[in-house]
N, CA, C and O atoms as CSV, one atom per row, in Angstrom:
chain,resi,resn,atom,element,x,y,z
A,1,UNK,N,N,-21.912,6.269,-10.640
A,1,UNK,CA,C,-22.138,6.832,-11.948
A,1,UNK,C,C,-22.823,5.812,-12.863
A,1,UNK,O,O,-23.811,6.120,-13.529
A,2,UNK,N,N,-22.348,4.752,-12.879
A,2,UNK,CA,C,-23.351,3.477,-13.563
A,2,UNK,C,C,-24.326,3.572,-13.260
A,2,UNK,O,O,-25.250,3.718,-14.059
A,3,UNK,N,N,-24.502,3.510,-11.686
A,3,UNK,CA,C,-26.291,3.560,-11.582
A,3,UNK,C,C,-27.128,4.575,-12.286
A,3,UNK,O,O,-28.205,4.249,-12.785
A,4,UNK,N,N,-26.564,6.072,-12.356
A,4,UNK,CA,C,-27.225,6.771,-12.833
A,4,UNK,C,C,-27.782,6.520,-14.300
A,4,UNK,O,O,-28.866,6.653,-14.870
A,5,UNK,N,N,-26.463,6.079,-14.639
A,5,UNK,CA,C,-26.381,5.816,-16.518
A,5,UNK,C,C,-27.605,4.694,-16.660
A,5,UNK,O,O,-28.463,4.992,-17.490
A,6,UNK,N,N,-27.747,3.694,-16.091
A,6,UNK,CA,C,-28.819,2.616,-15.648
A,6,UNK,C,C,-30.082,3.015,-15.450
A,6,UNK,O,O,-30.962,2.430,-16.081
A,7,UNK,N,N,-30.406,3.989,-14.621
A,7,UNK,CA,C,-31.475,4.885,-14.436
A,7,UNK,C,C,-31.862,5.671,-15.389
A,7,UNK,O,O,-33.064,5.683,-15.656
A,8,UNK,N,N,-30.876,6.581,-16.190
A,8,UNK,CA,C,-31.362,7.040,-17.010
A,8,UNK,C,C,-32.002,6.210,-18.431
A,8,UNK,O,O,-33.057,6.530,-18.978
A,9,UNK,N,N,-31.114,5.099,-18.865
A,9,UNK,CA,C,-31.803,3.987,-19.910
A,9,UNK,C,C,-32.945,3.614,-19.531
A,9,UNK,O,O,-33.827,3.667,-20.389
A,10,UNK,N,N,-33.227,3.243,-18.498
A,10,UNK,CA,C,-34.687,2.871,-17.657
A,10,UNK,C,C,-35.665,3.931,-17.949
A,10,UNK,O,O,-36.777,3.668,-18.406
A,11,UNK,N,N,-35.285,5.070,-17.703
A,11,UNK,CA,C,-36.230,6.421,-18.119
A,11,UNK,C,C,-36.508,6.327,-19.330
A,11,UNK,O,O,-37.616,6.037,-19.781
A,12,UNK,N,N,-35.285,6.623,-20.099
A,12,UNK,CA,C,-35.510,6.367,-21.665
A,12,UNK,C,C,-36.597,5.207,-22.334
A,12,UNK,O,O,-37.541,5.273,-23.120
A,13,UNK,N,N,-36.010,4.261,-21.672
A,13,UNK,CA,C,-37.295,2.939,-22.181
A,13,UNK,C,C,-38.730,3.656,-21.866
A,13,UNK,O,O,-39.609,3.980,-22.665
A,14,UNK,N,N,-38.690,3.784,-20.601
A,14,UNK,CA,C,-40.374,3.804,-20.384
A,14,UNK,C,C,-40.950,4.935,-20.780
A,14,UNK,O,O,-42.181,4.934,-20.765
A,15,UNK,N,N,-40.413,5.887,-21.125
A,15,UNK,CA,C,-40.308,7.334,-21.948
A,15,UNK,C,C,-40.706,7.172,-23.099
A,15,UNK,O,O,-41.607,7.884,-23.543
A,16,UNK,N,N,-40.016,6.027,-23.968
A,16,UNK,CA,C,-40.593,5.282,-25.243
A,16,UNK,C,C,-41.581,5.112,-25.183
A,16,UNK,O,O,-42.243,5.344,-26.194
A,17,UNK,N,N,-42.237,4.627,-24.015
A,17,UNK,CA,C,-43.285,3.418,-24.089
A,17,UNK,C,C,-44.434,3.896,-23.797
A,17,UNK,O,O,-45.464,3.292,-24.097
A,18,UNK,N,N,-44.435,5.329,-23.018
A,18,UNK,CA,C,-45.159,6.079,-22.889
A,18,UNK,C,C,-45.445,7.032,-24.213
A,18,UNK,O,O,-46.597,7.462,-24.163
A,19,UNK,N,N,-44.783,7.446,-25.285
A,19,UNK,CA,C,-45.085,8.018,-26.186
A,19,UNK,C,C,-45.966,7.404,-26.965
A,19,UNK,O,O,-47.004,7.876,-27.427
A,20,UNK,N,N,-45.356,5.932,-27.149
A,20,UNK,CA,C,-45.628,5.520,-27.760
A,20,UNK,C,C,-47.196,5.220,-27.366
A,20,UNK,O,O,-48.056,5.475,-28.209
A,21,UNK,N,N,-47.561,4.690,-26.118
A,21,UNK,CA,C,-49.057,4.690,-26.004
A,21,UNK,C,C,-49.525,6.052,-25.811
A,21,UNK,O,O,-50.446,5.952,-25.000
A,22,UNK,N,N,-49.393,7.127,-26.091
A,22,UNK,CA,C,-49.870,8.545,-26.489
A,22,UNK,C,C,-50.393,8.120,-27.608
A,22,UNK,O,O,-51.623,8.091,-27.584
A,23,UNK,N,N,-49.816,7.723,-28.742
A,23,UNK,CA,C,-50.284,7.598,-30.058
A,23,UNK,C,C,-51.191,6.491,-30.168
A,23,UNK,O,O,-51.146,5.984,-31.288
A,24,UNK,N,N,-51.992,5.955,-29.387
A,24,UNK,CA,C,-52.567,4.910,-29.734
A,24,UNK,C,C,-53.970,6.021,-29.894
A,24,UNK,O,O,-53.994,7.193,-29.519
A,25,UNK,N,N,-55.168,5.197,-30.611
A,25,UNK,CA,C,-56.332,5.524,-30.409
A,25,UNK,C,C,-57.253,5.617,-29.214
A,25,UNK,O,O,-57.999,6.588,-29.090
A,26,UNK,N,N,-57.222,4.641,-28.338
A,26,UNK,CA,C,-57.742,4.429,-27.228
A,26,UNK,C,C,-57.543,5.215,-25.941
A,26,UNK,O,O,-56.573,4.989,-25.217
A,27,UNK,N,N,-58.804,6.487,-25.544
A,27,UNK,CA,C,-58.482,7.071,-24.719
A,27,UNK,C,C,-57.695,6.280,-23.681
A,27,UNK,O,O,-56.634,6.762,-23.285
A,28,UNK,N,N,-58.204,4.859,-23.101
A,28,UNK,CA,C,-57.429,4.377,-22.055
A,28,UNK,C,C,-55.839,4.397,-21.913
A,28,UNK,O,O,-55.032,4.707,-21.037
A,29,UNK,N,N,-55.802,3.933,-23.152
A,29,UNK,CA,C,-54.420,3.532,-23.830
A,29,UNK,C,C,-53.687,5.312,-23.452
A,29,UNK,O,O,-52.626,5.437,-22.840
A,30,UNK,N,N,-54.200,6.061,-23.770
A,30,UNK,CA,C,-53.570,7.855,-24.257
A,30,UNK,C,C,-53.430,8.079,-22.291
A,30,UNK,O,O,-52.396,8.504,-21.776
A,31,UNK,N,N,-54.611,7.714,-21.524
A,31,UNK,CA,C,-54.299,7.997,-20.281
A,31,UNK,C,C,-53.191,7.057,-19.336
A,31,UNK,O,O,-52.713,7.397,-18.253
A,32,UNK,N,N,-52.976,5.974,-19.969
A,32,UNK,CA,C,-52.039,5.078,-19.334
A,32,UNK,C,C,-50.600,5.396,-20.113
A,32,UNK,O,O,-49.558,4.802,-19.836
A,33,UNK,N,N,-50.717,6.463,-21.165
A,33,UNK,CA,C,-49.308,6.497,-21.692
A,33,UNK,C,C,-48.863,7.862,-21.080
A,33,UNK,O,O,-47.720,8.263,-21.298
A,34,UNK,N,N,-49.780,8.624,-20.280
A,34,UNK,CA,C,-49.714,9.678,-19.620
A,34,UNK,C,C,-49.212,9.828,-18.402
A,34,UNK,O,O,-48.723,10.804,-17.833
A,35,UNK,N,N,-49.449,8.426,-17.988
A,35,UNK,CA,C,-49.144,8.030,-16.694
A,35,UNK,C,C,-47.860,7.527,-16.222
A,35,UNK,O,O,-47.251,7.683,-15.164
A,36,UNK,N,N,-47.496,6.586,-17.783
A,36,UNK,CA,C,-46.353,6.237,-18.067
A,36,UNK,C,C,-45.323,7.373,-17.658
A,36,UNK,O,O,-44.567,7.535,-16.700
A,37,UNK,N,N,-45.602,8.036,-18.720
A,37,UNK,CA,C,-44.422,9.389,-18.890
A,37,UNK,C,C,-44.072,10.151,-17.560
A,37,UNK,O,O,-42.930,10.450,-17.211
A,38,UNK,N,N,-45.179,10.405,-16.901
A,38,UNK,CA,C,-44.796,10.957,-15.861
A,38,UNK,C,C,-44.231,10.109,-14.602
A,38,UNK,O,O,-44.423,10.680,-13.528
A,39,UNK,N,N,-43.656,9.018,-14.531
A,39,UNK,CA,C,-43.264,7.882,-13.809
A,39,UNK,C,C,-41.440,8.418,-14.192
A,39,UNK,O,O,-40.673,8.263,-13.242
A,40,UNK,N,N,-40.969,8.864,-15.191
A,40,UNK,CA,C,-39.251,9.076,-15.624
A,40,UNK,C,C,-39.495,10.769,-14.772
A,40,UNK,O,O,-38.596,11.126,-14.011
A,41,UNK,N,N,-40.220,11.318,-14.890
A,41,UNK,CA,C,-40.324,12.901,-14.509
A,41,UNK,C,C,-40.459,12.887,-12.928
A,41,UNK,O,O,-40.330,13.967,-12.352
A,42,UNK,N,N,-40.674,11.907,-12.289
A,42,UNK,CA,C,-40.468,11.871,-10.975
A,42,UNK,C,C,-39.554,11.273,-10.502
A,42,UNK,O,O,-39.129,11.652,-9.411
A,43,UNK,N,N,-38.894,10.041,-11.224
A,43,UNK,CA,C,-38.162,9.772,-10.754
A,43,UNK,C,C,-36.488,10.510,-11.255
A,43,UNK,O,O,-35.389,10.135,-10.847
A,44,UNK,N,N,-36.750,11.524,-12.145
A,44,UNK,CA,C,-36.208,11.930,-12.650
A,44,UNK,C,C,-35.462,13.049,-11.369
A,44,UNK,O,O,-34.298,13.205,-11.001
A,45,UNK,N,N,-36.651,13.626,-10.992
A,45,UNK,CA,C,-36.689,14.744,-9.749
A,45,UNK,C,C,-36.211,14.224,-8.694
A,45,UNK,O,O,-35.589,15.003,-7.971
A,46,UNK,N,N,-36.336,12.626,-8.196
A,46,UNK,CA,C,-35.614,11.837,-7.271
A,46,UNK,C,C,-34.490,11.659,-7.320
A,46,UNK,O,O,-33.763,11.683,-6.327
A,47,UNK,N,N,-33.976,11.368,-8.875
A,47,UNK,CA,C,-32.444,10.849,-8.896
A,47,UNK,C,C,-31.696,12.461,-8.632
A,47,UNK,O,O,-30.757,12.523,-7.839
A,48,UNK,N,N,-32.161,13.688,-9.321
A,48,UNK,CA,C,-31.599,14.895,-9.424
A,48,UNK,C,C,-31.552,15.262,-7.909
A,48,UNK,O,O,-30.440,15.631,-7.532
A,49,UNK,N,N,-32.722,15.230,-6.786
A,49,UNK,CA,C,-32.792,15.949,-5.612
A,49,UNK,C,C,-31.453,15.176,-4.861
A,49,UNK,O,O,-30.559,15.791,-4.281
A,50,UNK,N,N,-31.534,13.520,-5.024
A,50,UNK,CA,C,-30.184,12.832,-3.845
A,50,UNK,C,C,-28.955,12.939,-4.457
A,50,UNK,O,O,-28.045,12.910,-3.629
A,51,UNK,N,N,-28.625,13.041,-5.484
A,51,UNK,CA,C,-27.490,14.301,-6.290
A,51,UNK,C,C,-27.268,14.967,-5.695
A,51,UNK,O,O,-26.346,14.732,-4.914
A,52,UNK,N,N,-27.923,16.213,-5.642
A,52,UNK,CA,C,-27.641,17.505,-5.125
A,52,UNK,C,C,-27.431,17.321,-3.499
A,52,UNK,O,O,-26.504,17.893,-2.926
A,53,UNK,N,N,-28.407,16.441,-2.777
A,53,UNK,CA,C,-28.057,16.265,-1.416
A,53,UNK,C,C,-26.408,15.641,-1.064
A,53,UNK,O,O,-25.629,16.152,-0.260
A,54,UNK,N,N,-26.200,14.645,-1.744
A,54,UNK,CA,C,-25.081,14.130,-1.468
A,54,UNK,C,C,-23.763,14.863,-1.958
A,54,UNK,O,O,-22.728,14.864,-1.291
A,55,UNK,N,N,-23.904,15.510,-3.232
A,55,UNK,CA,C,-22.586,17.159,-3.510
A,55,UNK,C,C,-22.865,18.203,-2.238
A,55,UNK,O,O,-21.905,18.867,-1.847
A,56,UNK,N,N,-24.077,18.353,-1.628
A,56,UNK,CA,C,-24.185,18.933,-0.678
A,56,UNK,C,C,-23.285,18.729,0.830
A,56,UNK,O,O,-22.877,19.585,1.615
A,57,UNK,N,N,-23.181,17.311,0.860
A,57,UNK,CA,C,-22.850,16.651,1.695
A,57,UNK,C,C,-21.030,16.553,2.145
A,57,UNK,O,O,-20.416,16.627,3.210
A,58,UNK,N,N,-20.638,16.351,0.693
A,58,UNK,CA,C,-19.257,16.578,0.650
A,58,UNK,C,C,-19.145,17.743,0.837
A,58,UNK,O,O,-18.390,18.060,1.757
A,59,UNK,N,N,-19.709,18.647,0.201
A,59,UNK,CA,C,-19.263,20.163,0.107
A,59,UNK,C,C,-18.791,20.318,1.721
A,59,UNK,O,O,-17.625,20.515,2.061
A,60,UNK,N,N,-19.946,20.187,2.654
A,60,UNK,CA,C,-19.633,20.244,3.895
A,60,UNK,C,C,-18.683,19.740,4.782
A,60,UNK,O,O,-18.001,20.289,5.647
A,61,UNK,N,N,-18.815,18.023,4.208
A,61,UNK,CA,C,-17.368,17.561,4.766
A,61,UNK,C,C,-16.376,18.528,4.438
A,61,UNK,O,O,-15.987,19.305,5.310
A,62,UNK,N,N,-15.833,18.578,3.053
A,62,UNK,CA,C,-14.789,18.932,2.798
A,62,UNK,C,C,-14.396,20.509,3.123
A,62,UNK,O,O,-13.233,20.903,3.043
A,63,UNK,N,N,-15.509,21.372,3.501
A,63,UNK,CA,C,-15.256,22.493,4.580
A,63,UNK,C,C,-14.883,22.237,5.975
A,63,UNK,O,O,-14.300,23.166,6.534
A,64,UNK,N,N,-15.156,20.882,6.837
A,64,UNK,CA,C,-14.712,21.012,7.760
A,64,UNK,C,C,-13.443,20.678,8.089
A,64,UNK,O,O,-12.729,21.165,8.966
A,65,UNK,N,N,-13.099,19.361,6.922
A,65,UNK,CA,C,-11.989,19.542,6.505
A,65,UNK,C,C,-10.794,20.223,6.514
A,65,UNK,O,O,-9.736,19.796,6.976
A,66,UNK,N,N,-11.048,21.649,5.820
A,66,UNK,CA,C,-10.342,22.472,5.080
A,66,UNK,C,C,-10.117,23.462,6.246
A,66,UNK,O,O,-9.163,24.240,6.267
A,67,UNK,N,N,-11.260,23.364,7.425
A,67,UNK,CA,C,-11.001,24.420,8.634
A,67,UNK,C,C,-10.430,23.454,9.300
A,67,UNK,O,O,-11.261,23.581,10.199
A,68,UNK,N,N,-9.765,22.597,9.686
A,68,UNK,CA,C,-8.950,21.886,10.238
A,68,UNK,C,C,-9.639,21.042,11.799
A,68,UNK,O,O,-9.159,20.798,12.906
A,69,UNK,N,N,-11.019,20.790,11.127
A,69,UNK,CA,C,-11.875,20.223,12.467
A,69,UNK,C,C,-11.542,18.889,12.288
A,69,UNK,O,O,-11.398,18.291,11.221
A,70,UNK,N,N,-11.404,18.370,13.706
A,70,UNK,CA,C,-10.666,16.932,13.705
A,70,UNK,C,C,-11.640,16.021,12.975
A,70,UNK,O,O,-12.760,16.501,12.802
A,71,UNK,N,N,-11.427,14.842,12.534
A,71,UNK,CA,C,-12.564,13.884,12.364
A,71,UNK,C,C,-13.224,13.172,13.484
A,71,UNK,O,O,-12.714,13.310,14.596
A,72,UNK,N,N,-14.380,12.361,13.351
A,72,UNK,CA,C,-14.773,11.974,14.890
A,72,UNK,C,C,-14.011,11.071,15.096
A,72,UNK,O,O,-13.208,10.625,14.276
A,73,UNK,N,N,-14.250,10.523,16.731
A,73,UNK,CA,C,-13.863,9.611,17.299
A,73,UNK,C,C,-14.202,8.207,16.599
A,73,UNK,O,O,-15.290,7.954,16.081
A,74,UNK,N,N,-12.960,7.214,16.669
A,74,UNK,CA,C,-12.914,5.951,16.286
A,74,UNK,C,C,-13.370,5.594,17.261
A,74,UNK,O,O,-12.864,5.684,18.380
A,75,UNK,N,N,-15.254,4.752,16.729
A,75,UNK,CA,C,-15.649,4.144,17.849
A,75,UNK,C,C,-15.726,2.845,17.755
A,75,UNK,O,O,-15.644,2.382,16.618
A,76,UNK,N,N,-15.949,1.652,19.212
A,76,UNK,CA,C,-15.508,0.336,19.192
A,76,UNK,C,C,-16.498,-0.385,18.299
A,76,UNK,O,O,-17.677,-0.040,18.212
A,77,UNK,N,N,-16.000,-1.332,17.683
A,77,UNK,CA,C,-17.120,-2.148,16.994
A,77,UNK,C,C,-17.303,-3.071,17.407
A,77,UNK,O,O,-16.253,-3.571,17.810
A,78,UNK,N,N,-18.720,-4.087,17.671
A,78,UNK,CA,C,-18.421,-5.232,17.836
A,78,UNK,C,C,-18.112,-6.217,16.693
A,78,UNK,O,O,-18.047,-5.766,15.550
A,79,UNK,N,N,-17.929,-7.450,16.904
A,79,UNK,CA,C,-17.507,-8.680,15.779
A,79,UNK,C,C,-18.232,-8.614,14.877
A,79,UNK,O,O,-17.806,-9.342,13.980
A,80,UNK,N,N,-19.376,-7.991,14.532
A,80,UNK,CA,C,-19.744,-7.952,13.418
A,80,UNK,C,C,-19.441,-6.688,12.438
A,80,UNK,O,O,-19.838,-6.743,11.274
A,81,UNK,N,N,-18.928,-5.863,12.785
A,81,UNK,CA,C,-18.211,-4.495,12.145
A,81,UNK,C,C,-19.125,-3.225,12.258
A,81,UNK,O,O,-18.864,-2.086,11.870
A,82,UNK,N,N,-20.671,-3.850,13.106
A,82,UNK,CA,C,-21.273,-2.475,13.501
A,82,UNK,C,C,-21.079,-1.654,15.261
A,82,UNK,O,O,-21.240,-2.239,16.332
A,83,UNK,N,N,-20.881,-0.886,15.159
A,83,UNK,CA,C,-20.353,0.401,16.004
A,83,UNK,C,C,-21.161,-0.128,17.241
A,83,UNK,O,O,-22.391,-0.183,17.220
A,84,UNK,N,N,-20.449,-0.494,18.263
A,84,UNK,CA,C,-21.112,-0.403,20.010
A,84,UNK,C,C,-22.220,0.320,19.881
A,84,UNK,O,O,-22.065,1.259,19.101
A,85,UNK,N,N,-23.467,0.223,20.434
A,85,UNK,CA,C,-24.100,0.428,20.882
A,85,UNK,C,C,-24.508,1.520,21.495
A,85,UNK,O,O,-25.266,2.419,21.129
A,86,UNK,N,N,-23.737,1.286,22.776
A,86,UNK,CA,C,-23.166,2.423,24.087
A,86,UNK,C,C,-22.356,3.477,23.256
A,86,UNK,O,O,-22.787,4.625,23.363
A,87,UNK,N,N,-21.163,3.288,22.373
A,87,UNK,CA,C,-20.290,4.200,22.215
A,87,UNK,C,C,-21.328,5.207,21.127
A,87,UNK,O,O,-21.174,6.428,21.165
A,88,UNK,N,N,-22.419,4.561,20.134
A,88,UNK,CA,C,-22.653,5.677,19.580
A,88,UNK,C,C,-23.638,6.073,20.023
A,88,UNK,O,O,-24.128,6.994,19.368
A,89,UNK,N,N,-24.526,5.577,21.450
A,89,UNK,CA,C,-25.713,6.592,22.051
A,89,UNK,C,C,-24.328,7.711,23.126
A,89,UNK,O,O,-24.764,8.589,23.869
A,90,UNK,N,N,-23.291,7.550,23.053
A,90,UNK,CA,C,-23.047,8.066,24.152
A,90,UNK,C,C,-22.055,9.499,23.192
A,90,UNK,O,O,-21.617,10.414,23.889
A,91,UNK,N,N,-21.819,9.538,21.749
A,91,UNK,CA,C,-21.733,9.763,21.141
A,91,UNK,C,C,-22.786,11.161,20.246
A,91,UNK,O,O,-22.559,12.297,19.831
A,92,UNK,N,N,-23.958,10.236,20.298
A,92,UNK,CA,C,-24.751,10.960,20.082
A,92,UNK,C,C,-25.644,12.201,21.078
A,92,UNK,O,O,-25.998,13.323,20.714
A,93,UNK,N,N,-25.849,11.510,22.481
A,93,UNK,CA,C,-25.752,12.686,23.480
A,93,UNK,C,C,-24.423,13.562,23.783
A,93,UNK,O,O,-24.387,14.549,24.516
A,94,UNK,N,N,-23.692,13.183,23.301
A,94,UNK,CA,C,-22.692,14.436,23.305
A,94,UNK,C,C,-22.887,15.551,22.214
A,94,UNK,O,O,-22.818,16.754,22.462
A,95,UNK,N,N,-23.122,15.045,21.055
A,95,UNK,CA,C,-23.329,15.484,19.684
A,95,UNK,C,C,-24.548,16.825,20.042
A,95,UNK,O,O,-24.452,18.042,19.879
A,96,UNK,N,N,-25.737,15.923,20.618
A,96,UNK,CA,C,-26.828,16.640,20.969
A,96,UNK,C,C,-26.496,17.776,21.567
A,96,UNK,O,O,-26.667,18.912,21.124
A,97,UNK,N,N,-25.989,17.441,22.641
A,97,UNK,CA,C,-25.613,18.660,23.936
A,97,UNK,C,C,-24.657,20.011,23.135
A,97,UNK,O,O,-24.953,21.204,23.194
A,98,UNK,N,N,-23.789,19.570,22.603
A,98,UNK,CA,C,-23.196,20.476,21.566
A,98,UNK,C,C,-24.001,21.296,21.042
A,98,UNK,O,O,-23.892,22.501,21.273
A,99,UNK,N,N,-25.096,20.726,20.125
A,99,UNK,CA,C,-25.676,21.622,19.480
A,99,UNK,C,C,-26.777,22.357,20.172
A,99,UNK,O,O,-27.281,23.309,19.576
A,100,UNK,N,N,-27.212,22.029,21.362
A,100,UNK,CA,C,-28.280,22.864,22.380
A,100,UNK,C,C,-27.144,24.003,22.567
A,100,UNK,O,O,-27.653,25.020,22.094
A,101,UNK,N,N,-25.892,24.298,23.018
A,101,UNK,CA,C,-25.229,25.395,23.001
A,101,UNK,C,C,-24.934,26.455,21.135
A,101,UNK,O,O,-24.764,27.673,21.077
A,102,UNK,N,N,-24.953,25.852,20.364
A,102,UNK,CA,C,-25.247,26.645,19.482
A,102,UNK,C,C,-25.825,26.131,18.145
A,102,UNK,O,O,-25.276,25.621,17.168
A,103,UNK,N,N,-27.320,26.480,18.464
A,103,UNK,CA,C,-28.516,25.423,17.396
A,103,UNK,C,C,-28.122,26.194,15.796
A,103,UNK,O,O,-28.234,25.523,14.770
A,104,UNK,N,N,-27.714,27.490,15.753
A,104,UNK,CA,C,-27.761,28.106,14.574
A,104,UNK,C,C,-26.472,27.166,13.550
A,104,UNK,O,O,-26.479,27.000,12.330
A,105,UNK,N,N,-25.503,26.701,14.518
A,105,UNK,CA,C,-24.026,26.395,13.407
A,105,UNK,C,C,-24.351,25.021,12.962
A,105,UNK,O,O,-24.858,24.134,13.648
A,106,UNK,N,N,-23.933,24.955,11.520
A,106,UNK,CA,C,-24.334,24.106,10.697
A,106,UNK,C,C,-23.123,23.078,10.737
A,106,UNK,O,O,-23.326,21.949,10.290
A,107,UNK,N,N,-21.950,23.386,11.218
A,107,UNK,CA,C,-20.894,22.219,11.648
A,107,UNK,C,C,-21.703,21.602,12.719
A,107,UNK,O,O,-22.119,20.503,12.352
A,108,UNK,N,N,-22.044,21.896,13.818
A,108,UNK,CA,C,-22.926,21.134,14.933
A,108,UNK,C,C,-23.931,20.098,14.593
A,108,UNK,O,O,-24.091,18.960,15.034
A,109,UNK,N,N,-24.633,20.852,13.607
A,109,UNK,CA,C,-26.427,20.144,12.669
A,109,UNK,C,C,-25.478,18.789,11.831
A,109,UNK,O,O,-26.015,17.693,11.671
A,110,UNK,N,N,-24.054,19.056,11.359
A,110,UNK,CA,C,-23.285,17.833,10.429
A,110,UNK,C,C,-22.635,16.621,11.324
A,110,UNK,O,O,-22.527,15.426,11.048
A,111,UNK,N,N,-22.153,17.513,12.750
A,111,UNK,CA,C,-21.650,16.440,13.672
A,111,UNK,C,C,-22.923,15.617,14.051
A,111,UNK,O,O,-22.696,14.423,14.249
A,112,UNK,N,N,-24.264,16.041,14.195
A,112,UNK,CA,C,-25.320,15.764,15.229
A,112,UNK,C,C,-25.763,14.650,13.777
A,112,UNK,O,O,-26.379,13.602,13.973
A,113,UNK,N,N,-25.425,14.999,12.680
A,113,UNK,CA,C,-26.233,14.430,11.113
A,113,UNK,C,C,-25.201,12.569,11.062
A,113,UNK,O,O,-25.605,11.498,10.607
A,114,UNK,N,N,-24.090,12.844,11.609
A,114,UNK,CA,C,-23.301,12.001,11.722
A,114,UNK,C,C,-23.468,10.871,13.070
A,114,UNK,O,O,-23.365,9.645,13.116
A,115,UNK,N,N,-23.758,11.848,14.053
A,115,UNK,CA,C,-23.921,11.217,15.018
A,115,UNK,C,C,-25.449,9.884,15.097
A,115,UNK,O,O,-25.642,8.814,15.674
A,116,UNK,N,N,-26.155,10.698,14.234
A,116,UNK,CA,C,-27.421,9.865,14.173
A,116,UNK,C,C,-27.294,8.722,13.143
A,116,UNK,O,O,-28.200,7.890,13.093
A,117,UNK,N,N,-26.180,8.621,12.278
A,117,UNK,CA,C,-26.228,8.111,11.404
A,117,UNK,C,C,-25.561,6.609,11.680
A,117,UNK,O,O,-25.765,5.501,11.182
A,118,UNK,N,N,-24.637,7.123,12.747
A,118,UNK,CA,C,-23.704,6.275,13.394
A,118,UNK,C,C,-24.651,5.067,14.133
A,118,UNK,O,O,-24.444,3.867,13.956
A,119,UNK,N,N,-25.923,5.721,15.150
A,119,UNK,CA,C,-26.732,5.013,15.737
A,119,UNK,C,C,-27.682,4.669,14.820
A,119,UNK,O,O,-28.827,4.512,15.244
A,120,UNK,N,N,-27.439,4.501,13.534
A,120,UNK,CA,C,-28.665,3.919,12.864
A,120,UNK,C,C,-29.989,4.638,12.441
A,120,UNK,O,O,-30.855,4.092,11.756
A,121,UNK,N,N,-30.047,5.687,12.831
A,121,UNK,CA,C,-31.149,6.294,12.826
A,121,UNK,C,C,-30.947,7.429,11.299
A,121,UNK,O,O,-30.630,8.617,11.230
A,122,UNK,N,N,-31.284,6.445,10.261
A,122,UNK,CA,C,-30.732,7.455,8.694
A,122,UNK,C,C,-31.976,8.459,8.689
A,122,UNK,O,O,-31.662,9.601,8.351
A,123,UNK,N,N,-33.437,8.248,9.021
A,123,UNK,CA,C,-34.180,9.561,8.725
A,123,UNK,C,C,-33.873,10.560,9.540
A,123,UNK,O,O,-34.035,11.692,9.085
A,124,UNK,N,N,-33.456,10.443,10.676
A,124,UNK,CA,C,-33.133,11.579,11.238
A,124,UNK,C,C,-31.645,12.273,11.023
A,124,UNK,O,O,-31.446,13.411,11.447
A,125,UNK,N,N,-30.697,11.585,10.397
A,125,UNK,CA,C,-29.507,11.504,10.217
A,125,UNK,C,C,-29.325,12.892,9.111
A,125,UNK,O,O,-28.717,13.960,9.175
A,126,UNK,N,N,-30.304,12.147,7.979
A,126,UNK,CA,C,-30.597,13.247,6.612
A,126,UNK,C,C,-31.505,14.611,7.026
A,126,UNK,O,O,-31.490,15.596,6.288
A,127,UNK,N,N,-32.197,14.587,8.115
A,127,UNK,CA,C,-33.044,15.570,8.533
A,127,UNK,C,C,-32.209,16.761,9.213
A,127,UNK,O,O,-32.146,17.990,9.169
A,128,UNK,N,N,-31.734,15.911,9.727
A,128,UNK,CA,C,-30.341,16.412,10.424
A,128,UNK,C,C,-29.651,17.315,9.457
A,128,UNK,O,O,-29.976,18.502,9.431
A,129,UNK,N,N,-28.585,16.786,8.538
A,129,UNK,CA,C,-27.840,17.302,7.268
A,129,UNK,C,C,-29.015,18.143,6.718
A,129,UNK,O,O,-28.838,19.348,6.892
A,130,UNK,N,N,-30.092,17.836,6.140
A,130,UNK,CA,C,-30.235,18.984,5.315
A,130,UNK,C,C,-30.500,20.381,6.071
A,130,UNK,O,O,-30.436,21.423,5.417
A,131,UNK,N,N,-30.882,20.413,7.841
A,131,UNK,CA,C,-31.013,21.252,8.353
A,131,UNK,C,C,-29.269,22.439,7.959
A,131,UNK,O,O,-29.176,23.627,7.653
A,132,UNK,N,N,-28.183,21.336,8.182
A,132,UNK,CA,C,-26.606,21.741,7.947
A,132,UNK,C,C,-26.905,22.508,6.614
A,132,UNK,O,O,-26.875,23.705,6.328
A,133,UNK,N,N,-27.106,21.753,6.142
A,133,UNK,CA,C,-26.811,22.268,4.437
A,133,UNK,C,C,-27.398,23.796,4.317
A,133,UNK,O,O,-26.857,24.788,3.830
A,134,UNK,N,N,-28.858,23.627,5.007
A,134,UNK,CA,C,-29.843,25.171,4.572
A,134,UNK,C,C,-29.083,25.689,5.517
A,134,UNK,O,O,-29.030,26.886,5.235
A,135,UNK,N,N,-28.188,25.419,6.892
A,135,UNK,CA,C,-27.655,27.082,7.774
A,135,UNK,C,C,-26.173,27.344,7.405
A,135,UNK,O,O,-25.467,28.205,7.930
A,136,UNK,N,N,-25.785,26.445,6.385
A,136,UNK,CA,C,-24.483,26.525,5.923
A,136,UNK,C,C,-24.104,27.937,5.255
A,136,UNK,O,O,-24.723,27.984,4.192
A,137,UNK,N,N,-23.397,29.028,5.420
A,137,UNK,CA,C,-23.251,30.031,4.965
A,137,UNK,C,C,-22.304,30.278,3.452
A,137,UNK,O,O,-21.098,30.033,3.492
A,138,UNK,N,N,-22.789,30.654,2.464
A,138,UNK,CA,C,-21.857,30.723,1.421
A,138,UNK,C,C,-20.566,31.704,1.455
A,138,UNK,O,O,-19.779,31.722,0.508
């Protein structure tokens, strides 16, 4: 929540700073305060979209949750506190194989979103989840 609050002052400043070179005389000046402004409006759309992904995210946990699906397996770590290797490719082809038997269920797309996440692999991890999220049924 700080960060956001942080982000948003950051907007605010350069939001200023962009108005403020609106009002200058100098077309350059009017196109660089244009440019400005729209720099809080995107990142604005950034901070709002991984919001919504991550309430998305719980929402789902906390449905599988609530249907009484176990949590995953505690897998081995090595000495440095990241997850075997072996245990989460072997992990993740299980995950996979699961969901080749039923591609439509969005618990499968969250185990498989987890499973990738476990092996490191976060773009596919989130590609994964948001597939969950859009077959998730209200």
């Amino acid at each position: 929540m700080l960060l956001v609050i942080a982000v948003a002052a950051y907007f605010a400043l350069v939001g200023y700073r962009g108005v403020f070179l609106l009002g200058e005389s100098s077309f350059i000046l009017k196109a660089l305060g244009a440019a400005v402004l729209a720099l809080p409006l995107v990142g604005l759309w950034l901070v709002t979209a991984e919001i919504r992904f991550g309430l998305a995210t719980q929402r789902l946990a906390r449905r599988l949750d609530a249907e009484g699906e176990p949590p995953d397996p505690e897998l081995p770590r090595r000495p440095s506190g990241r997850v075997d290797r072996m245990a989460a490719d072997a992990l993740f082809e299980q995950r996979r194989h699961d969901l080749e038997d039923a591609p439509a269920d969005w618990r499968r797309w969250y185990r498989l979103a987890v499973a990738y996440d476990v092996a490191g692999d976060r773009r596919r991890a989130r590609a994964a989840m948001r597939t969950a999220i859009a077959r998730e049924l209200p």
